[in-house]
N, C-alpha and C positions, 0 to 999 in steps of 0.2 A: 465661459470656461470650457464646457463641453465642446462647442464650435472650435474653440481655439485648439483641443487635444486633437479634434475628428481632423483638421485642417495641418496638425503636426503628424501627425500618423499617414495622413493623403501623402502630405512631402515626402517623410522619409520613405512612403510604399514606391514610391516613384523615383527616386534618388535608386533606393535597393535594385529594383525594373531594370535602372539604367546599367549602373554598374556590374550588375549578372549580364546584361546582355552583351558589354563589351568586351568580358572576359570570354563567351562564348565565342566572338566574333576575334577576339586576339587569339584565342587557343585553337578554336575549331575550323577557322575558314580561314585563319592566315598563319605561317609557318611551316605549315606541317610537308613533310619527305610529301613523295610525286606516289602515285597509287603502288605503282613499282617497287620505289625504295621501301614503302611499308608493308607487301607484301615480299621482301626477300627473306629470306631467312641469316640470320647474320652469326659470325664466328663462334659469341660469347652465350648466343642464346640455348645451347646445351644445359646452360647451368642450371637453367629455371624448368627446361623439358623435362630432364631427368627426374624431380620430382613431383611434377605437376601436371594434369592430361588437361587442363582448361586453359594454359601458358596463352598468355597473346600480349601484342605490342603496340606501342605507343611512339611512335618515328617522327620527330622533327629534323629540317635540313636547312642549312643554308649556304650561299655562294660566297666566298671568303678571295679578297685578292691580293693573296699572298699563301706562300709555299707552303707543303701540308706538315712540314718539321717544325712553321712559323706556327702553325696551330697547335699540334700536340704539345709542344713543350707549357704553353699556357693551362692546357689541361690536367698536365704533370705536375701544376701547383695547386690543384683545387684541393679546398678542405678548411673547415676551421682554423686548425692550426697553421694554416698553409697562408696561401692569397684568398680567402675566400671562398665563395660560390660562382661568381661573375654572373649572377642575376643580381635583382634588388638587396641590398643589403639592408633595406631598411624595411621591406617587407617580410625580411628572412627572422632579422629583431623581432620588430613589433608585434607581426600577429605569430609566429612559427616559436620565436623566443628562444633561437638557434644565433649563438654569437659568432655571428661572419662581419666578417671588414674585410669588405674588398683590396686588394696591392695590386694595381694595375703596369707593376716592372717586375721584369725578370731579375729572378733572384739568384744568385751563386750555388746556396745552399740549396735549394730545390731543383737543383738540374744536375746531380751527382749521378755517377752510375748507381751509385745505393740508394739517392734521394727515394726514390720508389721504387720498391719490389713488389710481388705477390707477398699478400699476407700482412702486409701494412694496412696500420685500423683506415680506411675513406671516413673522416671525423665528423658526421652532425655538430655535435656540439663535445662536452668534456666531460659528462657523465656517461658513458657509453653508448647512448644509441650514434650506432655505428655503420658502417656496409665497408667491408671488406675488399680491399685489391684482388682481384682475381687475376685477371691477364694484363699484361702490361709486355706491349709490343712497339720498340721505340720506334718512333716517329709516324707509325703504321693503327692503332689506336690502343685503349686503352679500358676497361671494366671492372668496376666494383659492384660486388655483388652482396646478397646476405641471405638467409633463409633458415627459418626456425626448425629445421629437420637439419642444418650443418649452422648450428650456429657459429661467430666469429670466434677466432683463438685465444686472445689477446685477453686479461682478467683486467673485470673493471667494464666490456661491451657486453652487447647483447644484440641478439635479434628482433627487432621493433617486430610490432605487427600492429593493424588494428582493432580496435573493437569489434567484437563476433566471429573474428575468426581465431581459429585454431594454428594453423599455419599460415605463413607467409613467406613469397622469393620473391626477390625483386634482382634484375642487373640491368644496372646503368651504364652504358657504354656510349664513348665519342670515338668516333670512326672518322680517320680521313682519307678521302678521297684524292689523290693529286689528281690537278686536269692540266689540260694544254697551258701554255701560257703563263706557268706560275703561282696557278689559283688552286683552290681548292674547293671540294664541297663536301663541307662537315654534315654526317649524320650523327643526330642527338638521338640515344634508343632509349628504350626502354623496356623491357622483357620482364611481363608480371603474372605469377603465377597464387591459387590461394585456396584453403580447404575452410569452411566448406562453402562448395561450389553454389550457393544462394543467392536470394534477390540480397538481402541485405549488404553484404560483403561485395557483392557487383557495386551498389550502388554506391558504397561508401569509394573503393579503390576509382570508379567515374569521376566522383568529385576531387580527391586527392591525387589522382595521375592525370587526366585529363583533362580535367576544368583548373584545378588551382593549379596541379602541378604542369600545364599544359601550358598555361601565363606563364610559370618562371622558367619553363624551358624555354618557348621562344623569347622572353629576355634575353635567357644565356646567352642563346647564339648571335643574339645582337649585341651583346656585350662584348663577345671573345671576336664577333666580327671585326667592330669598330677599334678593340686592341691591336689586334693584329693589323689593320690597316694603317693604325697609328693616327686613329681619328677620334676617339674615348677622350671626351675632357675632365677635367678634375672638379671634383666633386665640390659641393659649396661650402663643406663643412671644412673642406681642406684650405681654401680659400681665405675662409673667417678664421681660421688657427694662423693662416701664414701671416694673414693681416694684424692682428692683431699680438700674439707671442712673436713675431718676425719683426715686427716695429714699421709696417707701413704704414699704416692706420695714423700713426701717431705723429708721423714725422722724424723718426728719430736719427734719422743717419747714419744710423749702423745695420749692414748688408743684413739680409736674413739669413743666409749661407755666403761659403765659399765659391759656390758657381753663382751668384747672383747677376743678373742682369742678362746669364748664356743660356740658354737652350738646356743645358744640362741641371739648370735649377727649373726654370721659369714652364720648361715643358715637362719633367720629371714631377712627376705628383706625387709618387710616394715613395721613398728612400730606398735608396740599395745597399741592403744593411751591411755587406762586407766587401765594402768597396775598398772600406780605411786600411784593411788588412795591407793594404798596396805600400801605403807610406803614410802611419798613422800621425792624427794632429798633435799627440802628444809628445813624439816625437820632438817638434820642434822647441819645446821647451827643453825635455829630458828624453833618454830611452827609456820604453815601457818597462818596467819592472814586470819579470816573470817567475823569478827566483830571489827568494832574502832570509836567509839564514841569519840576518839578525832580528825577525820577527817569530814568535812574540818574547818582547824584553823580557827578563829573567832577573837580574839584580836588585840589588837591595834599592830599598825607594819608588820601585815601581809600583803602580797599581794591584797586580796579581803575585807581589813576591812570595807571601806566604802560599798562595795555593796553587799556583803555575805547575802542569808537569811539564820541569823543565829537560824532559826525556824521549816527548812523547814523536818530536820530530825526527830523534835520531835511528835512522837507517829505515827514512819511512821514503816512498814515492807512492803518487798517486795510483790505484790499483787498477785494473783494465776491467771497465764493466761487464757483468756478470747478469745474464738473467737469470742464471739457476740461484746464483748468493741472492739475487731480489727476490726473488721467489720463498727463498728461504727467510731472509727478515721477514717478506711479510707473514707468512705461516708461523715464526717461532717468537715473531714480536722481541729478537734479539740481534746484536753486530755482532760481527766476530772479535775475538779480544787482538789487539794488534795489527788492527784491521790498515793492510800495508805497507805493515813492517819487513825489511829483506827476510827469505826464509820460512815467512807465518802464513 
């Protein structure tokens, strides 16, 4: 029994050996920006200078072929609530327990002039640890940032930091570069700053920017490379849903979509959620219903006759969103009475 724990403990010490040493070797010796691009000083890196005298950088690069509007715009979707991360999505899960799902299609809704501003939460996940839009330069690049001397605006985030330290800035910035020919050369930055200036807090930000965080940034850029080239396949899990809720698997003879068999199904991995807007499927049965002043019934025999206010829709329209009235529910824990009504 001893033999067999000292001989499980061997394996996994050597299993561990291995897997540290490849992440060293993916993070440290492969990806990373030319001596140059990591020593430049770049746009957004003020934000961390300002309050931090130990500020230093962390630069990945890579060669993309295809135009540098083809890149930013992918990056203009990143976030939780967005298209993801475009690293591991399953490493983002499992060990980080950050809900990213990756969408490898450009989306309508994310590519507004409003889709992105400064001051829009960059979403980790949906409890608030957050980093902030800072600069947002179209097609030119793009930085979120956060720092526990400014923290985020927005109630409900916060400024992460980690253990032992007092302070922390971090900005994340994707930079493109156009070059000749149509290509690009995306730098992945990172500008980190931290109080207090110790071994401990060195060592910990080593492991989380540059060892782990080091692996998913050059993912990234291998992820947003092969999008943009239009060479990213679809994931397995997307595969086994279409196979099996699509009805191949089974034989069933009923398409899994409407573009089945073209290009627009079979190479489209994941939906373009407002495409329908164009000329909706329900359409073909009936028109969509946007307006019914004869809901909710009111007459006698109905379900709610006795308690229905059957007043409440009259001279009401849906009201133009408010962050000061949000603000206020949530402070007074109350609606306004006629909340929409003409006049109220």
């Amino acid at each position: 029994m001893t033999l067999s724990l000292k001989g499980l403990a061997k394996t996994a010490g050597v299993l561990g050996a291995g897997v540290l040493s490849g992440m060293v070797v993916f993070s440290q010796l492969t990806g990373k920006a030319t001596p140059e691009e990591q020593a430049w000083h770049y746009p957004s890196d003020d934000l961390v200078d300002a309050n931090y005298k130990n500020a230093y950088s962390s630069t990945y690069a890579v060669d993309i072929d295809a135009p540098a509007y083809a890149v930013y715009r992918i990056f203009k979707q990143i976030g939780c609530d967005k298209s993801g991360s475009f690293s591991s999505e399953f490493l983002e899960r499992v060990f980080a327990r950050l809900p990213f799902f990756n969408s490898y299609e450009i989306q309508e809704e994310f590519q507004q002039p409003d889709s992105l501003v400064p001051g829009d939460v960059a979403a980790f996940d949906f409890h608030g640890m957050s980093m902030e839009w800072a600069d947002v330069v179209p097609g030119k690049y793009l930085c979120q940032w956060v720092d526990t001397k400014n923290p985020p605006a927005a109630p409900g985030s916060y400024a992460f930091r980690y253990p032992t330290m007092k302070h922390y800035g971090v900005a994340w910035c994707f930079y493109m570069v156009p070059l000749k020919g149509g290509r690009t050369r995306l730098i992945n930055h990172w500008r980190i700053g931290f109080e207090p200036d110790t071994a401990l807090p060195k060592a910990i930000n080593w492991l989380n920017i540059e060892l782990i965080g080091g692996c998913m940034t050059h993912m990234q850029n291998l992820y947003v490379k092969r999008v943009a080239e239009f060479s990213k396949k679809q994931q397995h899990t997307g595969k086994f849903m279409r196979g099996v809720l699509g009805g191949r698997f089974f034989n069933s003879g009923t398409p899994a979509g409407r573009w089945d068999g073209t290009p627009l199904f079979e190479e489209t991995y994941t939906q373009w959620m407002r495409y329908g807007r164009q000329n909706p499927a329900v359409a073909e049965i009936r028109p969509p219903v946007t307006d019914n002043p004869e809901w909710p019934p009111t007459g006698p025999g109905t379900p709610w006759a006795d308690i229905v206010d059957d007043e409440y829709f009259e001279g009401w329209s849906e009201p133009e969103f408010s962050w000061e009235e949000q603000i206020r529910q949530k402070m007074e824990k109350t609606y306004l009475p006629n909340w929409g009504k003409e006049g109220k």
